[in-house]
C-alpha atoms as one frame of an Amber mdcrd trajectory, in Angstrom:
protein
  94.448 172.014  75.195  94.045 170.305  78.858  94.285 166.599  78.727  93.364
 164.830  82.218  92.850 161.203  82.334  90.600 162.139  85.420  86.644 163.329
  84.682  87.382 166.621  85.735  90.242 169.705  86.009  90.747 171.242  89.250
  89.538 174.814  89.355  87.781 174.756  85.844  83.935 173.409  85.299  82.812
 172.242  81.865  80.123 173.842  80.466  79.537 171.801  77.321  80.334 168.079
  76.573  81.071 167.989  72.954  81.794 163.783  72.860  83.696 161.119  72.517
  87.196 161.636  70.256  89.912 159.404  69.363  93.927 159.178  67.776  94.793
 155.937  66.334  97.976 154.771  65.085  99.076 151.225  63.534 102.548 150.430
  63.234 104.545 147.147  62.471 108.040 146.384  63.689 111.033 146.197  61.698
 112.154 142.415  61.584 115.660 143.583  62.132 114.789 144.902  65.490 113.083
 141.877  66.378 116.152 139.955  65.908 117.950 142.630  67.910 114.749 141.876
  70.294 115.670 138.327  70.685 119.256 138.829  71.460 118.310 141.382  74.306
 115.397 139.128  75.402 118.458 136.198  75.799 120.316 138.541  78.015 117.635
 141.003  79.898 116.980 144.685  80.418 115.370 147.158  78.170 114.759 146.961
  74.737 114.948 150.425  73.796 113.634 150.787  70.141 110.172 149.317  71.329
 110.645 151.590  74.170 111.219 154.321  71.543 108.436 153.178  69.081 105.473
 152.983  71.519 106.397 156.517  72.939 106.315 158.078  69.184 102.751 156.020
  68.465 101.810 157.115  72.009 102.064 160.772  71.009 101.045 160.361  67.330
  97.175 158.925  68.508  97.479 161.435  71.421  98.150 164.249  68.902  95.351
 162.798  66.875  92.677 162.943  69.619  93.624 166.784  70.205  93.188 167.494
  66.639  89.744 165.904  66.512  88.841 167.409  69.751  90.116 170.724  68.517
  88.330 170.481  65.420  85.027 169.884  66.755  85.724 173.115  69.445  87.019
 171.577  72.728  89.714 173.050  75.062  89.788 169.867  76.884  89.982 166.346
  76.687  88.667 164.390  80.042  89.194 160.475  80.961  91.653 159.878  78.053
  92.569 156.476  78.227  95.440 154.115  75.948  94.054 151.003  74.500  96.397
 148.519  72.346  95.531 145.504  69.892  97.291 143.401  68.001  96.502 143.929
  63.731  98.639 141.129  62.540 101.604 139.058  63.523 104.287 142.094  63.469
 101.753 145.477  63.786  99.403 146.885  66.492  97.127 149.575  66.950  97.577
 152.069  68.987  94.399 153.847  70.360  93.603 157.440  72.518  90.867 158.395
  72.931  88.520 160.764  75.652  85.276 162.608  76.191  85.872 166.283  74.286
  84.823 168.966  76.359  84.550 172.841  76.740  85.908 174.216  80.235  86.326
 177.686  81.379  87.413 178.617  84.922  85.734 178.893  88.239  85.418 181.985
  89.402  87.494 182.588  92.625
């Protein structure tokens, strides 16, 4: 499955727009991280197991989209885009989501 944030793939054409799919994900943080959160925030740099957590609910909705897409009979997913929101006080959402398409290559 190709997965381009652009509208198009170099050197492949799409031949049939199937629509729009999406991957979601909500998760909440762990209050003992946030404490651990704090203390980092008092000192500076990274805080790694947000860094950690959004990369894991980054892939989860990404793997989501693919599955939709895949499901309805895409080999591609064009102008994916991330979109975040807050649920509650300690979760977000985590959202992917792109046009499904059908590509095949250009002939040379």
């Amino acid at each position: 499955m190709l997965i381009t944030t652009t509208n198009d793939i170099a050197h492949k054409r799409i031949v049939r727009t199937i629509g729009l799919v999406r991957g979601n994900t909500i998760r909440s943080r762990h209050l003992g991280h946030d404490l651990l959160a704090g203390l980092k925030n008092l000192v500076g740099g990274e805080i790694s197991d947000y860094t950690k957590m959004i990369a894991e609910c980054r892939e989860e909705a990404l793997d989501r989209m693919v599955e939709q897409a895949r499901a309805n009979g895409a080999n591609a997913v064009v102008g994916v885009r991330f979109a975040t929101s807050e649920m509650m006080e300690l979760a977000a959402e985590l959202l992917a989501y792109g046009t499904a398409v059908v590509v095949e290559d250009l002939p040379e």
